[in-house]
MIDO-669094 format. One line per 3 residues: number of its first residue (from 1); for each residue z, x negated, y negated of C-alpha. Coordinates in Angstrom, 1 decimal, always signed. Last residue first. Layout:
BEGIN
NUM) Z X Y; ...;
END
This chain:
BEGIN
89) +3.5 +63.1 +61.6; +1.3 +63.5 +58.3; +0.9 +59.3 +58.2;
86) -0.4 +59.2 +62.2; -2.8 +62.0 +61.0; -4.3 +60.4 +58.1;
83) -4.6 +57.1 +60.6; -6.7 +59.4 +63.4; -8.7 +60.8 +60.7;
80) -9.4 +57.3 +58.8; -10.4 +56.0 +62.8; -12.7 +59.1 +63.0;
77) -14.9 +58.6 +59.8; -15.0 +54.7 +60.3; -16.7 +55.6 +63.6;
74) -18.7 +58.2 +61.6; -20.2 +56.4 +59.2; -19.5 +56.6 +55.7;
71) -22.3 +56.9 +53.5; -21.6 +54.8 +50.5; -21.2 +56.9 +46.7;
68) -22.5 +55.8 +43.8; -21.0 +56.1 +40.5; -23.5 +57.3 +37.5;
65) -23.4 +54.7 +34.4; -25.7 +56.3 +31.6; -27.6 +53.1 +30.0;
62) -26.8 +52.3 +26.3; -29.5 +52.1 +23.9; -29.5 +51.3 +20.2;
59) -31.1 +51.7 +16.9; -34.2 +54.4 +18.5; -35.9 +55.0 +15.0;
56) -37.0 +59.1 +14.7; -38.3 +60.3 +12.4; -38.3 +64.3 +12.1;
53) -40.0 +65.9 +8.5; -39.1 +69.1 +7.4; -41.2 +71.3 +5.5;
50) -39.7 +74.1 +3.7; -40.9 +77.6 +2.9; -37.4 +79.4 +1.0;
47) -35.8 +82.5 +0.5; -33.3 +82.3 -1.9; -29.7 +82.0 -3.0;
44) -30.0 +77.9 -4.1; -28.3 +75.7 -1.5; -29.8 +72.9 -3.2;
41) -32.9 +71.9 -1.2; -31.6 +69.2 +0.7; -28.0 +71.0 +1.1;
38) -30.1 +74.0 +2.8; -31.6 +71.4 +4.9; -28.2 +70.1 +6.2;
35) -26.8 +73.3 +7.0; -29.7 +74.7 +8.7; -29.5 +71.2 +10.5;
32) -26.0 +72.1 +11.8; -25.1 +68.6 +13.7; -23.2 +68.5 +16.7;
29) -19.6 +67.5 +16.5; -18.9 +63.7 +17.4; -16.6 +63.2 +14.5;
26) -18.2 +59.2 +13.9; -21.4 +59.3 +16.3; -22.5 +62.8 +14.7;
23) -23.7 +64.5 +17.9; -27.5 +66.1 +19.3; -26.8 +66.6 +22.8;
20) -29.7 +67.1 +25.4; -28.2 +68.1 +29.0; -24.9 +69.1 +27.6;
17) -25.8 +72.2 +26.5; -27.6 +73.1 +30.1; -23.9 +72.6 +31.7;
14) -23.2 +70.1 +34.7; -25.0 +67.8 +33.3; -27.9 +66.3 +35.4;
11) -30.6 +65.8 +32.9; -28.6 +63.5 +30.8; -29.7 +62.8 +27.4;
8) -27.4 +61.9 +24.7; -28.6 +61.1 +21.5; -25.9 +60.0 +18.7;
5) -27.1 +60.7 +15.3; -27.4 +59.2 +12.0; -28.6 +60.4 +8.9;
2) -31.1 +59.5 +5.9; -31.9 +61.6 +3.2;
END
């Protein structure tokens, strides 16, 4: 059985979950591998010793895109204050 899956590592999320997601790339919910393995064996009533095999092919990469931000200095800090307040008068 072979399945896809979207990969999504990005060690500064917000949330731990979302630092290593595991998605389906067309419904994008995660996948239940319990689910998935029970299907493989025939979701028999039973107690079952299973061995799972992992491969993993990389198909595709994209690059995560993180905006940067430029320092402002503090000239250019002052003159935006002094025009913010000539626009609140």
């Amino acid at each position: 059985m072979t399945k896809h899956y979207l990969l999504s590592l990005n060690p500064t999320a917000k949330h731990d979950w979302d630092r290593c997601a595991l998605r389906d790339p067309i419904t994008a919910k995660r996948p239940e591998l319990a689910k998935l393995i029970a299907e493989a064996v025939g979701a028999e009533p039973g107690t079952y010793l299973v061995s799972v095999n992992i491969e993993v092919k990389v198909l595709e990469q994209a690059p995560m895109y993180q905006t940067e931000q430029l320092p402002i200095n503090s000239t250019e800090r002052s003159s935006n204050h002094a025009q913010f307040k000539e626009l609140a008068a």
